[in-house]
C-alpha positions, 0 to 999 in steps of 0.5 A: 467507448466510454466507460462512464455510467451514470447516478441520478442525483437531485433529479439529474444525472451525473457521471460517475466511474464505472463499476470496474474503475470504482474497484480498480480505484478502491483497492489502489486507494486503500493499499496506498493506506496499507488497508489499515481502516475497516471502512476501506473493505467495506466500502469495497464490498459494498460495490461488490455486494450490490453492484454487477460487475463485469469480471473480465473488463475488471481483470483486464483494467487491472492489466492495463494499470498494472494493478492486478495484484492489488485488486487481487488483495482486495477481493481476497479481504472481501472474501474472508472479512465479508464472506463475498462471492467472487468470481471463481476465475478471480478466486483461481488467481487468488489461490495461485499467489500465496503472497498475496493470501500471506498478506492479506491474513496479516492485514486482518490479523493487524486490523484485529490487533488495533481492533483490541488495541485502539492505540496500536501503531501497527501501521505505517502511515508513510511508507511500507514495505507492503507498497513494494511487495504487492507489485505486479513484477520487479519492473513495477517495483523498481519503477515504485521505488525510482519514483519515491526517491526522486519525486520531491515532497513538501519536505524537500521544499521545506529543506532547503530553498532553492529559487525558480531556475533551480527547481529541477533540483529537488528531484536530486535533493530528493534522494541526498534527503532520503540518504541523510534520514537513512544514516540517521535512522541506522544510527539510531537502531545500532546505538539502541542495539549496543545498548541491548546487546545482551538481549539481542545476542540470545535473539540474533537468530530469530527471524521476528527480530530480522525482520523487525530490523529490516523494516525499522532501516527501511520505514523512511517518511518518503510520503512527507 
């Protein structure tokens, strides 16, 4: 059967998503933006706020698109930012995850900090570790990571040129690009640590400054 419904508009009705895809779809759209605008919760509550939503098919699209976790997230912001009433199951399952309430305590707390700062970058726009990270199972995580490193952007086409018959080879070029911007990145880090060494030396041990490490290395533009 269908799971379409249906909206009056301009005296007709048109076909719409049904009030679980609509979710599925809001969370999927606003973790590929990392949750990093205010609107993308709030369009979200708006759907639970005013519409009936039946939580088991929810959970079991989730499932089906291997999304679970994503529309877990998504209720949880909509929980604390808007103080929602969500399913007690859907909550349970929220509840028994700690990274994904790990998670979404650092996405409000980075909404808040571009909130008093409108010019602060907190945000990756391209990738973040945050598309990895709230993966239903390693298998979803690594398949995530196979498809950004073989699937060519703009950014392999503008490269480098390659005629019709050889179009395949931008899958391969793909990952050679990654590697080169990977190296070149690294080079970068370790000449402006060499520079600092000093202060580095105090903060070697430091788990903010691992960390900030780690996602300076791995914030490559896969998305351009």
């Amino acid at each position: 059967t269908s799971r379409l419904a249906s909206v009056r508009l301009l005296g007709k009705s048109c076909p719409r998503f049904s009030n679980e895809d609509t979710i599925v779809h809001l969370c999927v759209h606003a973790t590929s933006h990392c949750w990093s605008e205010l609107e993308l919760i709030s369009s979200l509550s708006g759907v639970l706020m005013h519409q009936e939503i039946n939580w088991d098919l929810l959970w079991q699209r989730s499932c089906e698109l291997h999304c679970r976790r994503i529309v877990l997230l998504g209720l949880f912001l909509c929980s604390e930012l808007y103080e929602i009433d969500i399913d007690p199951v859907m909550m349970q399952r929220v509840k028994q995850d700690n990274s994904i309430q790990r998670l979404g305590k650092k996405i409000i707390q980075q909404l808040d900090d571009c909130r008093m700062d409108s010019t602060s970058q907190n945000f990756s726009r391209r990738f973040s570790l945050l598309h990895i990270a709230i993966r239903d199972s390693w298998v979803d995580k690594l398949r995530y990571g196979l498809r950004l490193s073989f699937r060519p952007t703009f950014s392999e086409f503008e490269w480098l040129f390659l005629p019709g018959w050889l179009t395949f080879g931008y899958s391969l070029l793909r990952p050679v690009r990654l590697v080169w911007l990977f190296v070149k990145r690294l080079f970068v880090i370790i000449k402006s640590m060499w520079r600092n060494r000093l202060s580095i030396w105090k903060n070697i041990s430091s788990r903010s400054w691992k960390n900030e490490f780690l996602s300076s290395v791995l914030t490559l533009p896969f998305h351009r």
